[in-house]
VMD Tcl script that draws the C-alpha trace (Angstrom):
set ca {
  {4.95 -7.59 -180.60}
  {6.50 -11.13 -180.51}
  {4.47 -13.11 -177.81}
  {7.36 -16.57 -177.87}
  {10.91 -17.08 -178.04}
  {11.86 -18.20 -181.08}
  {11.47 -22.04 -180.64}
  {13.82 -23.81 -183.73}
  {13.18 -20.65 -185.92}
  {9.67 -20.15 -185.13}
  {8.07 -17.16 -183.39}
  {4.60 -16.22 -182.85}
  {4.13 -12.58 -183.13}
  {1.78 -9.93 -184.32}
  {0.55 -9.14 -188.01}
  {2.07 -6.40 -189.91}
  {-0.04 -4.30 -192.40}
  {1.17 -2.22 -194.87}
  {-1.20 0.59 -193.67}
  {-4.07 0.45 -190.92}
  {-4.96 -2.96 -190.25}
  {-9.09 -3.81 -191.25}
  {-11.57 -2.62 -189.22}
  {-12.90 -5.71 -187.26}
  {-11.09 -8.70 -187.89}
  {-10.89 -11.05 -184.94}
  {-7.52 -11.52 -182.90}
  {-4.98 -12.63 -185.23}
  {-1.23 -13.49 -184.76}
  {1.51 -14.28 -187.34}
  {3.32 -17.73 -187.03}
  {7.07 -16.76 -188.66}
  {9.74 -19.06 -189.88}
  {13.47 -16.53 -188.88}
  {16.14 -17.41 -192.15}
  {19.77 -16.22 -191.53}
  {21.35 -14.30 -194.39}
  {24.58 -12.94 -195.79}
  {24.34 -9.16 -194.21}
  {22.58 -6.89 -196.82}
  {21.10 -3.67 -196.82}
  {17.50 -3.12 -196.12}
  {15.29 -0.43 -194.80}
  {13.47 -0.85 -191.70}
  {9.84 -0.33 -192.23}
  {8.84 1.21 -189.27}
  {11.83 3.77 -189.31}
  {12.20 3.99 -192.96}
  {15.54 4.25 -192.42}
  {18.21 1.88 -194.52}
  {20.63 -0.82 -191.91}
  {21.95 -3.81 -192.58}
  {20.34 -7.01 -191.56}
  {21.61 -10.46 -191.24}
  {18.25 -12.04 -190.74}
  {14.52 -12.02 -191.96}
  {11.20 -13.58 -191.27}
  {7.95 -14.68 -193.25}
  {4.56 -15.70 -192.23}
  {3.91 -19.69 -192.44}
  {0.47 -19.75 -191.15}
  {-2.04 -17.55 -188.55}
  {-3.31 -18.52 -185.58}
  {-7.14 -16.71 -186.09}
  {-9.82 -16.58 -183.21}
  {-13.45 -17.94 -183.81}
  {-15.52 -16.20 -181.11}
  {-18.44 -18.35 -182.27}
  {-16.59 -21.70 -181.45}
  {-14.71 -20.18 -179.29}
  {-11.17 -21.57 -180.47}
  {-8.35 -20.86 -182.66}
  {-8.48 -22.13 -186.07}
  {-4.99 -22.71 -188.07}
  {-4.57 -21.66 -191.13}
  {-1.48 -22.45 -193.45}
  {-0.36 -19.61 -195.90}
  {-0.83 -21.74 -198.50}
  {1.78 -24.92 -198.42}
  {4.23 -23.04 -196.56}
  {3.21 -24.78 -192.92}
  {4.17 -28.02 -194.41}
  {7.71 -26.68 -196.67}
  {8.46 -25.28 -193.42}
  {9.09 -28.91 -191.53}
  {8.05 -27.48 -188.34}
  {9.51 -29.72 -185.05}
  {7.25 -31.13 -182.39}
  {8.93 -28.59 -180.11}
  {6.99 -25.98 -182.60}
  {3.82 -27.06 -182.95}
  {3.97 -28.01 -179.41}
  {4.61 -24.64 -178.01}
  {1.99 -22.98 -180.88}
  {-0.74 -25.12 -178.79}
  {0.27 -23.78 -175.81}
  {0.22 -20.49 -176.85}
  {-3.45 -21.08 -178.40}
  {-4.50 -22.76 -175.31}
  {-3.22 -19.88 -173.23}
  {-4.81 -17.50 -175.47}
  {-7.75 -18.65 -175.80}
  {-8.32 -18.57 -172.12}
  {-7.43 -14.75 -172.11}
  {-10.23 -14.33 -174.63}
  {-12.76 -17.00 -173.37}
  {-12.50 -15.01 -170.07}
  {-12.40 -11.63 -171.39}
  {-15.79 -12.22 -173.29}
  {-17.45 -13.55 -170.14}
  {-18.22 -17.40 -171.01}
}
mol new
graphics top color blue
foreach p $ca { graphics top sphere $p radius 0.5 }
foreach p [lrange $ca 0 end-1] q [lrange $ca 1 end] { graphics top cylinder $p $q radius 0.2 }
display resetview
């Protein structure tokens, strides 16, 4: 599930496991930098079935919950954040999504 617009080739969406996701890890979601390509073929992991894309995406960093804190922390997949060059516009609208978000959860564990 993608929970932004893409905002200057960032999105904020879900994780994607090759598999079933761990057993109890906190609320996670991916922060993903969108490239344009030539068109190529490629087969869509949920279908399994080969089209032709124009475009792909790769995580930068997570956004992961601390219930003890409670807050999100940031976390860079490895230097990527920071080879990324991320606008103000970005990082702007990844705070409000964490702010928003952490609301959600704040409320829905009853402190």
């Amino acid at each position: 599930m993608y929970y932004t617009e893409r905002i200057d080739g960032f999105q904020i969406c879900d994780p994607t496991y090759l598999g079933d996701p761990p057993e109890g890890l906190p609320p996670t979601f991916d922060v993903v930098k969108w490239v344009q390509t030539e068109p190529q073929e490629v087969v869509n992991m949920r279908t399994g079935k080969k089209e032709i894309s124009t475009e792909y995406c790769y995580v930068v960093a997570w956004l992961k919950w601390n219930a003890k804190e409670p807050c999100f922390e940031f976390q860079s997949c490895g230097l990527r954040w920071l080879g990324a060059n991320p606008t103000q516009r970005v990082i702007d609208a990844i705070l409000d999504f964490a702010e928003r978000k952490e609301g959600e959860l704040v409320a829905f564990s009853g402190r």
